[in-house]
C-alpha positions as CSV (number, residue, x, y, z in Angstrom):
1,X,-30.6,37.4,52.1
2,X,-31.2,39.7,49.0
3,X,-27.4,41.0,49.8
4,X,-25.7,38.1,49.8
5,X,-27.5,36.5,46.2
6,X,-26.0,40.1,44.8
7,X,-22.6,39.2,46.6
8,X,-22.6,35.3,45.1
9,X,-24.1,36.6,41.5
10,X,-21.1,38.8,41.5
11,X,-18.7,36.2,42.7
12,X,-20.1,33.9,40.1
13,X,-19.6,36.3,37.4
14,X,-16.5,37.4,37.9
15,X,-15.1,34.0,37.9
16,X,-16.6,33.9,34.5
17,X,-15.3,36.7,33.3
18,X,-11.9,35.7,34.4
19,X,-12.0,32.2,32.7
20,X,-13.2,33.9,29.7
21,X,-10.3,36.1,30.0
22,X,-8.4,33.2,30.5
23,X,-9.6,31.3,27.2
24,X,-9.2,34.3,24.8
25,X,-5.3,34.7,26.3
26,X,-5.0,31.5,25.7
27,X,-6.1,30.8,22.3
28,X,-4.6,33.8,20.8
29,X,-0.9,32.9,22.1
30,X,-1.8,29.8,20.6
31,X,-2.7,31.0,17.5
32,X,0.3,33.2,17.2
33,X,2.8,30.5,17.5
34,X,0.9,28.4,14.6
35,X,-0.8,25.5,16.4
36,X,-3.4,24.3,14.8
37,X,-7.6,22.8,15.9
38,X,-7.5,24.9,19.1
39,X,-10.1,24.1,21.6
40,X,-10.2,25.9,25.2
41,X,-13.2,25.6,27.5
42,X,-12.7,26.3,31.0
43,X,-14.8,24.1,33.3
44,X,-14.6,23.8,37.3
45,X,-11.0,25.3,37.7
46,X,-10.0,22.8,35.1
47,X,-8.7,24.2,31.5
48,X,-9.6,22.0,28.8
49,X,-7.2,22.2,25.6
50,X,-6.9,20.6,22.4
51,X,-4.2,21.7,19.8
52,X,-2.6,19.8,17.1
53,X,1.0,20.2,15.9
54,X,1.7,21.1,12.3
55,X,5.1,23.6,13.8
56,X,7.4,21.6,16.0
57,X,9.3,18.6,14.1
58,X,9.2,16.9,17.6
59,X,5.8,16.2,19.3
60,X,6.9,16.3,22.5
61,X,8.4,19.6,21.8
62,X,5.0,20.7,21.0
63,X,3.5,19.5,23.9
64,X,6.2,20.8,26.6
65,X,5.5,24.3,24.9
66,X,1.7,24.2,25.3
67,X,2.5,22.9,29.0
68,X,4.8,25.7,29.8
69,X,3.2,28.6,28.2
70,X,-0.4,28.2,29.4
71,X,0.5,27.1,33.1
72,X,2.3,30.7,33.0
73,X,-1.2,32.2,32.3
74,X,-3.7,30.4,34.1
75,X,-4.0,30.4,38.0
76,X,-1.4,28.1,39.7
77,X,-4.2,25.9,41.6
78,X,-6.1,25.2,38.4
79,X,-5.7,22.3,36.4
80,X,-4.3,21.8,32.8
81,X,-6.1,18.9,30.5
82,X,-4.1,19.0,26.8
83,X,-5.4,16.9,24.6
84,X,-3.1,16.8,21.5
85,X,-4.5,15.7,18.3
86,X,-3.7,14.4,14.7
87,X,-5.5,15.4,11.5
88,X,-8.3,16.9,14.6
89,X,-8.0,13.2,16.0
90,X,-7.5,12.7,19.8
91,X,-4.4,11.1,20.1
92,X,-2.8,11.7,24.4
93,X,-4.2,13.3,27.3
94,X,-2.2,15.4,29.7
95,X,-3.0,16.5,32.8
96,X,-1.1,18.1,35.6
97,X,-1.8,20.9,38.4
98,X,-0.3,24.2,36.6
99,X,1.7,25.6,39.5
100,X,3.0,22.6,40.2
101,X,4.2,22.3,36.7
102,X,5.7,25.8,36.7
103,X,7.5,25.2,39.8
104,X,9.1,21.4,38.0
105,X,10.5,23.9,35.1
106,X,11.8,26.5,37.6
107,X,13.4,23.0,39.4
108,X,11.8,24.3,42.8
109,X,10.4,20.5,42.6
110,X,11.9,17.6,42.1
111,X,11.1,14.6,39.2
112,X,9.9,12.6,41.6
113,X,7.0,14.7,42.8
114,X,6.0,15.6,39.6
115,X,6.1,12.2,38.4
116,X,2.9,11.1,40.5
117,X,1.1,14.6,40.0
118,X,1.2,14.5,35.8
119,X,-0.4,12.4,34.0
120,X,-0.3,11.0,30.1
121,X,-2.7,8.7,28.6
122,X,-4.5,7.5,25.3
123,X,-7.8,7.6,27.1
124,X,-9.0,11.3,26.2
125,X,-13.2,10.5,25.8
126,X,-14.1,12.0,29.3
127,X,-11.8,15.2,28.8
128,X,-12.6,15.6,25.3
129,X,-16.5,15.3,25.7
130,X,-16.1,18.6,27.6
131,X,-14.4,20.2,24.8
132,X,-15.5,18.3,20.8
133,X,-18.2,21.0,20.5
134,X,-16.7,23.7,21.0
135,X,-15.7,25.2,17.9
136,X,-12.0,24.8,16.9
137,X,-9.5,27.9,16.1
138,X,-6.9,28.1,13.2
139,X,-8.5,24.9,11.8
140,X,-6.2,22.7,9.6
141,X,-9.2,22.4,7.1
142,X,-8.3,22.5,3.9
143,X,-4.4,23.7,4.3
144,X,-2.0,22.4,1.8
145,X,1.7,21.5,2.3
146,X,4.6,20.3,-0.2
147,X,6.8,17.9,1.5
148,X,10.1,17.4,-0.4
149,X,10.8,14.3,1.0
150,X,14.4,12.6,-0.3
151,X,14.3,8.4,-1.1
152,X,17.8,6.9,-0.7
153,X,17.9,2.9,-2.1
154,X,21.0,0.7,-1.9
155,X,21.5,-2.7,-2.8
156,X,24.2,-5.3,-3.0
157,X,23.2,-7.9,-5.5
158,X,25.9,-7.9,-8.2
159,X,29.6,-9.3,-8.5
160,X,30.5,-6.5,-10.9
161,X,29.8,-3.6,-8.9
162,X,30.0,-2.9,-5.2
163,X,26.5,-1.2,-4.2
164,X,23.6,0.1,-6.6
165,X,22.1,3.1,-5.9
166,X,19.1,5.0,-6.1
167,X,18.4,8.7,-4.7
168,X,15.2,10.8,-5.8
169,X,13.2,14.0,-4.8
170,X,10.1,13.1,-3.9
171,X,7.9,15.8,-3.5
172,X,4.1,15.0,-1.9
173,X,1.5,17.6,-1.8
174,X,-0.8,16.6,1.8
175,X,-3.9,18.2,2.9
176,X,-7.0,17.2,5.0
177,X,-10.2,18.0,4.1
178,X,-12.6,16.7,6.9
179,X,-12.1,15.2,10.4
180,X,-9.2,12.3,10.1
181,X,-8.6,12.5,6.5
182,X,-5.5,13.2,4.7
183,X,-5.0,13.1,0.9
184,X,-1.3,12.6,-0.4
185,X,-0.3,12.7,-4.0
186,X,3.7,12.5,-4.7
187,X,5.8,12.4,-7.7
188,X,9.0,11.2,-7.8
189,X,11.9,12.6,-9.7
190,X,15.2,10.5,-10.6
191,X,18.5,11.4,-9.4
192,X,20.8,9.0,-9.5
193,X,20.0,5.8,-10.4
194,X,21.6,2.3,-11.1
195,X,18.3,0.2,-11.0
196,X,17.2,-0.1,-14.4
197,X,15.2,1.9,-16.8
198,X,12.3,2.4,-14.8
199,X,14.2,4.5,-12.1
200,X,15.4,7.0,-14.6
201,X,11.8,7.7,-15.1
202,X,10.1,10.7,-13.6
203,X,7.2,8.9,-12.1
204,X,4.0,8.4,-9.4
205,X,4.4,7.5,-6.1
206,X,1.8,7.7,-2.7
207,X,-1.3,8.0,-4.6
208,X,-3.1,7.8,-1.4
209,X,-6.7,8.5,0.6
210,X,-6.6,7.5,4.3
211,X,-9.5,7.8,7.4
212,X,-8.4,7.8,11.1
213,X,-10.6,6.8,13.5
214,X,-10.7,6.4,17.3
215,X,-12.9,3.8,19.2
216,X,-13.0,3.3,23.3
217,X,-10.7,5.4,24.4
218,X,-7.1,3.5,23.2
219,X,-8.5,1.9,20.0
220,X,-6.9,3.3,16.3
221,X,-7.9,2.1,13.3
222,X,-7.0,3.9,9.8
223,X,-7.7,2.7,6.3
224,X,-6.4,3.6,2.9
225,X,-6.7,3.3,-0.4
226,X,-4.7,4.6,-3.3
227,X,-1.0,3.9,-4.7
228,X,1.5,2.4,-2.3
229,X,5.0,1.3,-2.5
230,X,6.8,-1.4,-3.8
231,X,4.7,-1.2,-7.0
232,X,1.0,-2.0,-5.0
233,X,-2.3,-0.3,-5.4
234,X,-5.6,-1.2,-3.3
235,X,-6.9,-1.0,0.4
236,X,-5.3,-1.3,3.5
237,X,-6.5,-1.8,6.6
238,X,-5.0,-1.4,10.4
239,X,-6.4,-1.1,13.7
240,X,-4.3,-1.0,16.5
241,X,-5.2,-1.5,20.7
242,X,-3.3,-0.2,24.2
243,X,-4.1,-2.0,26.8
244,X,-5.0,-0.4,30.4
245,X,-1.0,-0.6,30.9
246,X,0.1,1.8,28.0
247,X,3.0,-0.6,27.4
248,X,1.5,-2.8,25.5
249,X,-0.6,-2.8,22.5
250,X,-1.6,-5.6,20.0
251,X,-2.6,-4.8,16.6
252,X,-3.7,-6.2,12.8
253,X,-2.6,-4.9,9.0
254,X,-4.2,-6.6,6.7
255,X,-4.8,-5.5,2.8
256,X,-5.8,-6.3,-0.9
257,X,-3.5,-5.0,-3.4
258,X,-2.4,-6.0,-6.9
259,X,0.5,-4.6,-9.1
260,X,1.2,-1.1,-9.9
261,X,3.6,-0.8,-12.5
262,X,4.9,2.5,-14.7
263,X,7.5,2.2,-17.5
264,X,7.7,4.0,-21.1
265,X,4.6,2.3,-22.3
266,X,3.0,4.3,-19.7
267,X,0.4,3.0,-16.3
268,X,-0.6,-0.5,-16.0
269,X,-2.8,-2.5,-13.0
270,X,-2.9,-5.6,-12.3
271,X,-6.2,-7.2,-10.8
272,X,-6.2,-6.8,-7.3
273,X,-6.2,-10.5,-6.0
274,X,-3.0,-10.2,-3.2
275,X,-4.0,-10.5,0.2
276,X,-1.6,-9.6,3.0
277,X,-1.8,-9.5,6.6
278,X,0.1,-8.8,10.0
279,X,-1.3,-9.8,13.4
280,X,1.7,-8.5,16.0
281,X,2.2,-7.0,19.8
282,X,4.5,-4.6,21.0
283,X,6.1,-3.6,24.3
284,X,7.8,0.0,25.7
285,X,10.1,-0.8,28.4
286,X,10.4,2.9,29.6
287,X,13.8,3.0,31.6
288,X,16.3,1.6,28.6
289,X,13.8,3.5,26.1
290,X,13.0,0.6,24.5
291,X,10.5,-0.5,22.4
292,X,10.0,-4.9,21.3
293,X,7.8,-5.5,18.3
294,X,6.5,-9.1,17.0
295,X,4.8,-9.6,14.0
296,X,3.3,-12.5,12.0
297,X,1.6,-12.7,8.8
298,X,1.8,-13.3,5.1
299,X,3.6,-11.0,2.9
300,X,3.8,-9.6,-0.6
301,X,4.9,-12.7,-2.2
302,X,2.5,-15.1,-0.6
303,X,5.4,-16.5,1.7
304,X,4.2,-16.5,5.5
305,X,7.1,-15.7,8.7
306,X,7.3,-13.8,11.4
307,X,9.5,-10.5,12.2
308,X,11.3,-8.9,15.5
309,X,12.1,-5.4,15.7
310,X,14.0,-4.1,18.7
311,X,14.0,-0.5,18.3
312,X,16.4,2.5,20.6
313,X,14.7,5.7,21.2
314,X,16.9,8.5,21.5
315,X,15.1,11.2,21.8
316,X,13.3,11.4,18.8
317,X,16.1,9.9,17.0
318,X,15.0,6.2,16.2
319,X,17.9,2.9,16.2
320,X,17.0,-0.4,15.8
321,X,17.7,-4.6,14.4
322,X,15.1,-6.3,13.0
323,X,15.2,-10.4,12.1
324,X,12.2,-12.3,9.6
325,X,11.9,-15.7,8.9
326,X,9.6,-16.3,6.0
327,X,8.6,-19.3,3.4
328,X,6.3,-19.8,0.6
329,X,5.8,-23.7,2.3
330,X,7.8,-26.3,4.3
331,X,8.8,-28.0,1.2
332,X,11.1,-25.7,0.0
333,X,12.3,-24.4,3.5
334,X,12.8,-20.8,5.2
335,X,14.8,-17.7,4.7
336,X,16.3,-16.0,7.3
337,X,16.9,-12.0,6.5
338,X,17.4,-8.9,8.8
339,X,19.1,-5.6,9.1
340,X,18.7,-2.7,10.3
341,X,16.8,0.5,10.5
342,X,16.8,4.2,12.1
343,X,14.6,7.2,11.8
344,X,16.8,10.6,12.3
345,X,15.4,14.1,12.6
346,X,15.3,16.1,9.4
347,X,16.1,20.4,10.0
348,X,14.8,22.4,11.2
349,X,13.3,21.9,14.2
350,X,10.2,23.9,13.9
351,X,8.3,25.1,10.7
352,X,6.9,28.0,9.7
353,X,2.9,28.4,10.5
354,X,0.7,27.0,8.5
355,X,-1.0,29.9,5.9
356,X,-3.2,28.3,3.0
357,X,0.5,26.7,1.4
358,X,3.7,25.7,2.6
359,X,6.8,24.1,1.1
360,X,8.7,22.2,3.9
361,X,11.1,19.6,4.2
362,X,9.9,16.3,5.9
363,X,10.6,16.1,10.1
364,X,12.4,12.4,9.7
365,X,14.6,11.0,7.4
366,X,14.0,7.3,7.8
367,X,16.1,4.5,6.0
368,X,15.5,0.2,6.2
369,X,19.0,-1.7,5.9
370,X,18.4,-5.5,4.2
371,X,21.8,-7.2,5.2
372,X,20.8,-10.5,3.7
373,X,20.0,-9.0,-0.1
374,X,16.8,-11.0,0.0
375,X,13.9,-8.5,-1.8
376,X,11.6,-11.1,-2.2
377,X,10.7,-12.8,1.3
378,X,9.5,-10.6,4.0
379,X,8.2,-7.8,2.1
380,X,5.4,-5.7,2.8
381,X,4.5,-2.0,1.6
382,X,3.8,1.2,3.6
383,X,1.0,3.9,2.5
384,X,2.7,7.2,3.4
385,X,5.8,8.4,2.7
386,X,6.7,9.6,6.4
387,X,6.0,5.8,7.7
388,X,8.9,6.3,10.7
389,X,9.0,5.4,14.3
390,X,9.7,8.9,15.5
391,X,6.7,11.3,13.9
392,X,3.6,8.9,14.7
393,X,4.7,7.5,18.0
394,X,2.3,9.1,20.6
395,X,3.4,6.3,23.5
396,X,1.9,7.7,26.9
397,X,5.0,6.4,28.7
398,X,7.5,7.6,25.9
399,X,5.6,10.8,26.4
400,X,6.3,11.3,30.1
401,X,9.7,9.9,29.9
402,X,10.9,12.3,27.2
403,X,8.7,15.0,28.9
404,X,10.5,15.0,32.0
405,X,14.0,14.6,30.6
406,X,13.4,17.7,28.8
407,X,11.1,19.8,31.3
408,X,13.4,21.6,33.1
């Protein structure tokens, strides 16, 4: 009896030291390729990982790495959990058996089979209770990157000239200091500019302080408060839902902004009595890549519509219409506006790792079409400067669509 405790205390604690092994492989080949808020626990042949992309322009790019590179270092019957997070925020969940994985890349199974064995989901509370405490490597605390993002305007108003234009540099310094947080200041500097005297004026843009939280699993909410676009200061609020089929979601913008205006005479505010809100629902539809948007609410200018967006995913390459209908009241009648819009990746495809500064250009370049040259019906503003359909997207389905496109 004494013999075989010995044999089962050494059994025991070899597996530890194997996992442990396991865990310090792991988070230094992390580490060296410049993810960011590592977590790895190792729990019941299951690895438990967090990591949160500030390298790869494409988040699926970042996941498929992780996938491939720790499923190559831990046994082939264990499983892989990934959580991958945003600003140290739990955004998916992976999980997949890591030999079967390895053998999907090395196409020694099909698409098919590994379709029903991996796994993507916003619901990440059970896996990350097993992994919040433990403490986080290469943190993202407190790191500081310049984004020289470009701003292209372009209008068609006028009889006497064709288009007017506007092109800037709009640099934006970004940097988290606590759990969901991210602080952006920018500054915009004129190029070229046909828009009056205020866009040949080096001036403030995204003034802005947000918080991102996560409730019940498939529940984000942020809110912000600072300098936005289209000349607004004052709080925003959004909170966003995904159902149980990670299709759908249903959400609700809603802020209280007044005027933000800069000119020679210098900064001025107006009183912050404008509210705006947005009530809409979305849909993915995987196989076309798809994604339908509705939203209804009341906009800038106090007029009230609704707008469509029927968006193309192409990778992480964004094309898609959009239609409004918008009045101030029945009396003086609708407008009917649309376009179109795109989000398009900006090079390079991966950054350099994240020291204590880094100067980068933005991962998107995003631009919003008006074919009906109606600024003042429809409008609302956006509080970051990256506000794309490619960067923040973290769709389950998207995810396992684009993953297996691209795994082997």
């Amino acid at each position: 009896m004494k013999k075989l405790l010995i044999f089962f205390i050494l059994i025991i604690g070899f597996n530890c030291g194997r996992s442990q092994d396991f865990s310090d492989k792991i988070e230094k080949t992390l580490v060296e390729s410049g993810l960011e808020n590592i977590r790895v626990t190792y729990l019941n042949n299951v690895c438990y990982l967090s990591f949160e992309n500030n390298i790869y322009r494409w988040n699926i790019k970042a996941m498929k790495y992780v996938l491939d590179t720790i499923s190559q270092i831990i046994n082939p019957e264990d499983t892989l959990n990934i959580i991958q997070l945003r600003f140290d925020i739990p955004q998916i969940n992976a999980r997949v058996q890591s030999g079967l994985w390895q053998n999907f890349i090395h196409e020694q199974v099909n698409k098919k089979q590994i379709d029903s064995s991996l796994t993507i989901s916003y619901r990440t509370d059970e896996a990350w209770k097993e992994i919040k405490r433990t403490k986080p490597i290469n943190r993202a605390f407190a790191k500081f990157d310049f984004v020289f993002y470009p701003q292209f305007f372009l209008s068609n108003v006028t009889f006497n000239k064709i288009y007017e234009i506007q092109l800037n540099l709009a640099p934006a310094l970004e940097v988290s200091f606590w759990r969901g947080m991210l602080f952006t200041a920018q500054v915009i500097f004129p190029i070229v500019n046909d828009y009056g005297e205020t866009g040949d004026l080096i001036r403030p843009g995204f003034l802005v302080l947000s918080q991102n939280f996560k409730f019940a699993n498939s529940t984000f909410v942020n809110v912000s408060a600072g300098n936005f676009n289209y000349q607004r200061y004052g709080l925003n609020f959004q909170v966003y839902h995904h159902f149980k089929n990670e299709r759908w979601y249903i959400g609700l913008t809603t802020g209280l902004t007044g005027t933000s205006q800069f000119n020679k005479s210098g900064w001025t505010f107006g009183t912050p009595n404008t509210l705006t809100w947005s009530l809409g629902a979305g849909y993915f539809l995987p196989f076309y890549s798809l994604r339908f948007d509705l939203n209804a609410g009341r906009f800038l200018k106090g007029d009230y519509g609704v707008r469509f967006d029927l968006t193309r995913m192409f990778g992480e390459t964004t094309i898609g219409f959009y239609a409004i209908y918008s009045a101030f009241t029945q009396l003086m009648g609708g407008r009917v506006n649309g376009g179109f819009h795109f989000s398009i990746p900006f090079p390079p495809r991966k950054r350099w790792k994240h020291r204590r500064f880094r100067a980068i250009p933005p991962r998107y370049f995003d631009w919003e079409y008006n074919a009906g040259t109606e600024f003042r019906y429809g409008r609302y503003f956006e509080t970051r400067p990256n506000e794309n359909r490619s960067e923040h997207y973290f769709n389950p389905v998207y995810f396992k669509e684009e993953l297996l496109k691209i795994g082997n």
